[in-house]
Structures are given as structure tokens and as C-alpha cells.
C-alpha positions as CSV (number, residue, x, y, z in Angstrom):
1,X,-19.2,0.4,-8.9
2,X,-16.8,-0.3,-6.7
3,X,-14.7,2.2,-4.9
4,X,-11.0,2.9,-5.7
5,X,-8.6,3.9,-3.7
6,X,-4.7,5.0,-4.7
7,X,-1.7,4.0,-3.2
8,X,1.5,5.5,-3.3
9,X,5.0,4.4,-0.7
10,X,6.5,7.0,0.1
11,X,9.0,5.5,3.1
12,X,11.7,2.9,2.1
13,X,10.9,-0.2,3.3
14,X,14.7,-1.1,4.1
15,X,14.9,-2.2,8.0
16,X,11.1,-2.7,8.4
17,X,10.2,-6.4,9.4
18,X,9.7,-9.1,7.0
19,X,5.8,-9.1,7.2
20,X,5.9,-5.6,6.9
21,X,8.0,-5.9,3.0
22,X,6.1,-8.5,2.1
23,X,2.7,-6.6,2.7
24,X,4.1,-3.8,0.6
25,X,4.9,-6.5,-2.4
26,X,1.5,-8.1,-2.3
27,X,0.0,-4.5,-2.8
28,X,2.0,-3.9,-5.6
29,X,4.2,-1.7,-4.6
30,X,7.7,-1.9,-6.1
31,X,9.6,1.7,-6.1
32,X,9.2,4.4,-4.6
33,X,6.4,7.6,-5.7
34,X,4.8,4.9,-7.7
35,X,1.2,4.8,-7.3
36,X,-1.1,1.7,-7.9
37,X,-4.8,1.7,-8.0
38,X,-6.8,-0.9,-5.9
39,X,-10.1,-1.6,-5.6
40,X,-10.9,-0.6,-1.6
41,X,-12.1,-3.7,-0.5
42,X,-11.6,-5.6,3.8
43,X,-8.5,-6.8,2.7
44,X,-6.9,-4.5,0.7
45,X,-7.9,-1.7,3.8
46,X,-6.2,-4.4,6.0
47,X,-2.9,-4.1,4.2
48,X,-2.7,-0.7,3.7
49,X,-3.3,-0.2,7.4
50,X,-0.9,-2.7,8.5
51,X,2.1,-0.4,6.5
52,X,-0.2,3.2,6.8
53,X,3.2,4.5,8.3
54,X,4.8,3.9,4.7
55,X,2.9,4.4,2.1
56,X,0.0,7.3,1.4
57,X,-3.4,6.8,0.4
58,X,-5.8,9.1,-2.3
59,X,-9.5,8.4,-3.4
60,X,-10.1,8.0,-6.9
């Protein structure tokens, strides 16, 4: 099975670059302290890198 990772933002994205909001949308992540379950795969570990100053991230 494939491994599961949660993330949760927990920095406002307001005055971060455009690329930077958008990376945060495509993960799924609308408000604030809201967590969303992905599946841990290159990409997904791409993203969450690319905004790792933002959001926080949990094993499943």
C-alpha cells in the first residue's frame, strides 16, 4: 500500500509569490489548520518541499 503522508498550513500564504499560492492550491490546501491527506508520491514530495516553510507535514 502506498504511503500517506498529512499536510497541514500552518503560515498564511498572503505576500508569498504567486507560484508559491498556487503550489499550496494544487495540494489542497484552502484555510488554515486544515489538514489533507496525500498519497507521498515524487511529486506530491516536490510540492510540499517547494512551500515546507508553510505548511507541516505528519505520517499517517
Amino acid at each position: 500500500m502506498a504511503k500517506e503522508v498529512i499536510v497541514t498550513q500552518v503560515r498564511s500564504a498572503i505576500r508569498r509569490p504567486k507560484s508559491q499560492k498556487r503550489t499550496l492550491e494544487a495540494l489542497g490546501l484552502k484555510r488554515l489548520h486544515r489538514p489533507v491527506t496525500k498519497v507521498a508520491t515524487p511529486q506530491i514530495l516536490g510540492m510540499i518541499a517547494k512551500v515546507s516553510h508553510l505548511v507541516t507535514v505528519q505520517d499517517k
